[in-house]
C-alpha positions in Angstrom: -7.4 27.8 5.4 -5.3 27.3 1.6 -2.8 24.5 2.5 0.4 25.0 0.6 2.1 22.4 -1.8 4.4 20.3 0.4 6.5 19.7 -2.4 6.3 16.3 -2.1 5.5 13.2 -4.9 4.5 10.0 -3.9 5.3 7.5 -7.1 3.0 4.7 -8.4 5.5 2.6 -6.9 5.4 3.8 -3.3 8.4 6.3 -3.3 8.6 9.6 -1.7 10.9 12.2 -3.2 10.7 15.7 -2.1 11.3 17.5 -5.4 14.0 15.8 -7.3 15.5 14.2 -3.8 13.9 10.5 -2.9 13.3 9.9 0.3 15.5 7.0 2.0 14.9 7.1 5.6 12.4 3.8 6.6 11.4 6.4 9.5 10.4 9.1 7.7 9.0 7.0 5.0 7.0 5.1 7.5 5.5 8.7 8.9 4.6 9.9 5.7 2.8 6.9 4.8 0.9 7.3 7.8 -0.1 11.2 7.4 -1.7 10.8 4.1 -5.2 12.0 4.1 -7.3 13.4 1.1 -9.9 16.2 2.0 -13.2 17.0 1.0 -11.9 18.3 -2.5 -10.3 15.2 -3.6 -6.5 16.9 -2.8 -4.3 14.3 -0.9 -2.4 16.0 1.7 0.4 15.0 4.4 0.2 15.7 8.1 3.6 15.4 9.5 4.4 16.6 12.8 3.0 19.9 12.8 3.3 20.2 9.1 0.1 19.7 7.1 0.5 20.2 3.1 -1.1 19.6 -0.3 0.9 16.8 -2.0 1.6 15.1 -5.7 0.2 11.3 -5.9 1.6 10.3 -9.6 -0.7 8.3 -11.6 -2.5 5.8 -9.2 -4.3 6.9 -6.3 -4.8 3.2 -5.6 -1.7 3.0 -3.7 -2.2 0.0 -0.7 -0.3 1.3 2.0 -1.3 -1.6 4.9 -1.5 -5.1 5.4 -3.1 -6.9 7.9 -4.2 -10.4 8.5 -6.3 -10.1 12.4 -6.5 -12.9 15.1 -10.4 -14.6 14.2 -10.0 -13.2 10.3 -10.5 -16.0 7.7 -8.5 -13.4 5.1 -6.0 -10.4 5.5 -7.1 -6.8 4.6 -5.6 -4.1 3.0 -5.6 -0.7 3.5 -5.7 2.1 0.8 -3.7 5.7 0.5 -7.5 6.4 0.5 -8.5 5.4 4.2 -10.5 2.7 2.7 -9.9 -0.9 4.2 -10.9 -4.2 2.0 -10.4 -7.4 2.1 -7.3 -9.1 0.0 -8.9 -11.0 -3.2 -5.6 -13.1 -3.2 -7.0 -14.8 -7.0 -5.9 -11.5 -8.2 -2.5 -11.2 -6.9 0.0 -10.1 -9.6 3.5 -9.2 -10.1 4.7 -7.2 -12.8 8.1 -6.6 -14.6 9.6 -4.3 -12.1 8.9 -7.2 -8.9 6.0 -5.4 -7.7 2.6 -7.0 -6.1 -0.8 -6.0 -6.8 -4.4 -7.0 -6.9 -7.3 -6.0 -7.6 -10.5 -4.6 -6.0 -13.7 -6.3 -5.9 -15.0 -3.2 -8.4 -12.0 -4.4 -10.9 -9.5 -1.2 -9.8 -6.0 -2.3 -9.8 -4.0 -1.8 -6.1 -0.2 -1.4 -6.1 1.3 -2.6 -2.8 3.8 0.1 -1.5 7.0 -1.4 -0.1 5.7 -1.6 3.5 2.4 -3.3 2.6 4.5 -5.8 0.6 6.9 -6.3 3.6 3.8 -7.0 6.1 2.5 -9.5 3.6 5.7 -11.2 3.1 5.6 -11.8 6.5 3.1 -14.4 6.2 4.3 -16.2 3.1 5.6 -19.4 3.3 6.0 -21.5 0.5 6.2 -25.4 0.1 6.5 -28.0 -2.6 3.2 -27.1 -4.1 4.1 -23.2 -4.5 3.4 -20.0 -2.1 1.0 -19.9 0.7 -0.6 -17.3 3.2 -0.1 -18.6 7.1 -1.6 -17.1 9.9 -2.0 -19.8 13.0 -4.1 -22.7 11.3 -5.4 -21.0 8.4 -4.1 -21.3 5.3 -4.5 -19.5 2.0 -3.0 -20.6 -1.2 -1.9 -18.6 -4.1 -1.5 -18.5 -7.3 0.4 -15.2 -8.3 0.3 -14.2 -12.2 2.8 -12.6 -13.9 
């Protein structure tokens, strides 16, 4: 079955636009974060409701679109537009002129943190008189985030 071209872009930086028109709506946003797949062919694609369509990933397909940090789990893991799931190297954490966080991957590819994944992991930042921290129950991961 030839899937059509959604007309949708999704940025280096997270953003959806459909055409020239970005995408505001957390609800929508949320969804189509969650229907990205890529198929056999490499071609990322959206499922939305019953809509399933080729779309436009602009220059990184590195995009991390989750954050978790699991009850038991020494570290938090992220999740890739790619369905892969890794563990957060937090010595790599960066943030770069426009305010956005990434990190790399244990293979040295870079990981941009869509604006969801960046919410979830500000949720367990904390910082003191030393700097910024990761918290989750009694573990504690400190940071050191380059510019």
């Amino acid at each position: 079955m030839k899937l059509r071209d959604s007309g949708l872009t999704l940025t280096e930086y997270g953003e959806w636009y459909y055409g020239e028109v970005l995408a505001t709506n957390e609800a929508i946003v949320e969804a189509l974060n969650r229907g990205i797949e890529r198929d056999d062919h490499g071609n990322f694609l959206v499922s939305f409701e019953r809509f399933r369509g080729k779309i436009h990933v602009a220059r990184t397909a590195f995009l991390v679109l989750g954050f978790s940090w699991n009850d038991g789990s020494d570290s938090p893991t992220i999740e890739l537009i790619t369905g892969e799931k890794e563990p957060l190297r937090t010595d790599t954490l960066r943030v770069d002129e426009t305010n956005r966080l990434w990190a790399k991957s244990a293979d040295g590819r870079d990981f941009l943190f869509s604006y969801s994944a960046f919410w979830s992991f500000v949720n367990y930042l904390d910082e003191d008189e030393i700097g910024y921290k990761l918290v989750r129950g009694g573990t504690e991961i400190r940071l050191i985030i380059n510019n």
